[in-house]
PLY file of the C-alpha trace (Angstrom):
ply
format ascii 1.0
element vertex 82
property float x
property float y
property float z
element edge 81
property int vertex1
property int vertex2
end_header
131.06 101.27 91.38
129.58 102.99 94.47
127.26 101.47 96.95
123.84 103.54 97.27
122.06 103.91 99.79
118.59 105.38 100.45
117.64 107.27 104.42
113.65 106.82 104.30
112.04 108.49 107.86
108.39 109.07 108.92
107.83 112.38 107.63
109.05 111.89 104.11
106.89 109.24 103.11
104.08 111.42 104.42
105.61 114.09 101.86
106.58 111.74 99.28
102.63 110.78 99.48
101.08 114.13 100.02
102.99 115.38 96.68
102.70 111.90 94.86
99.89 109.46 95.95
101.13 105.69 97.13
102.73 104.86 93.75
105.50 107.78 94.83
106.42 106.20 97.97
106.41 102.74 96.62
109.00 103.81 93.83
110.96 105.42 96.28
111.06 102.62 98.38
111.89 99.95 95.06
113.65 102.34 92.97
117.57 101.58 92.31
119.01 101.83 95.59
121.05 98.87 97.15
120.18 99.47 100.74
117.35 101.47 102.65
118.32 103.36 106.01
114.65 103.32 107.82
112.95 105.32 110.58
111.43 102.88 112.96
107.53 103.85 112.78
105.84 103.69 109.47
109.31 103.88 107.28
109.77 100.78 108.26
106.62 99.23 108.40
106.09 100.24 104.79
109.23 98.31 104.01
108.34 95.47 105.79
104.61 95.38 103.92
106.61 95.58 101.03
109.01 92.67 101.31
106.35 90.55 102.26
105.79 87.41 100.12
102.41 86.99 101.73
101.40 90.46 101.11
102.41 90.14 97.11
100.74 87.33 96.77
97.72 89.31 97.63
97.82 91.85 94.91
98.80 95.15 93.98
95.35 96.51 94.62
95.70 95.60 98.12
98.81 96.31 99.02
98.69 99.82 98.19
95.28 100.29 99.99
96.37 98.87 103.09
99.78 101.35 102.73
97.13 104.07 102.03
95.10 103.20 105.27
98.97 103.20 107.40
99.57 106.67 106.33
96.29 108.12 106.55
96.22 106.71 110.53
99.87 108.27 111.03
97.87 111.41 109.51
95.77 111.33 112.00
92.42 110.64 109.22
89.64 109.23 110.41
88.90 105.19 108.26
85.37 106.65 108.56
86.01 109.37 106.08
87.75 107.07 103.28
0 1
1 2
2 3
3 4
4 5
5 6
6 7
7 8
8 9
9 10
10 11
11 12
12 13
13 14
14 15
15 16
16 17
17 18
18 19
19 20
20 21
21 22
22 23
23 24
24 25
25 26
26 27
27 28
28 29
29 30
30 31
31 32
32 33
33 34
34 35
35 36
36 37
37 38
38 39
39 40
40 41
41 42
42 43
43 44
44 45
45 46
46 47
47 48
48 49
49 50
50 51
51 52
52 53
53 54
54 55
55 56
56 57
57 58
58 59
59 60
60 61
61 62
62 63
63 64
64 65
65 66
66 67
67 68
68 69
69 70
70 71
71 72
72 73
73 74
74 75
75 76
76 77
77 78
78 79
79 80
80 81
């Protein structure tokens, strides 16, 4: 049995999100992989959102909006526009 591991930096969660929506980078980030490799920035920010007990207790809903409102700032879109 191998040990996988998964390199996650800045630019492809803006990808995996520009082809995918939110749901794509959260699968990439929780799919089967036994460790993640992360940029320091919003790779890892993501992850951290995502491991969060406090944040899951909040909801799905919320979760992913506040991950939507991460990238779109690293994007460089204005809040005022969404």
């Amino acid at each position: 049995m191998g040990f996988h591991k998964r390199r996650i930096d800045n630019q492809q969660v803006i990808s995996l999100f520009k082809s995918g929506g939110i749901e794509n980078v959260i699968t990439w980030y929780t799919g089967k992989v036994d460790a993640l490799i992360l940029e320091t920035g919003l790779a890892s920010t993501i992850n951290d959102i995502l491991a969060d007990d406090e944040w899951a207790t909040l909801g799905k809903a919320k979760t992913q909006e506040h991950l939507i409102k991460l990238i779109q700032k690293e994007l460089g879109v204005d809040e005022t526009l969404t």
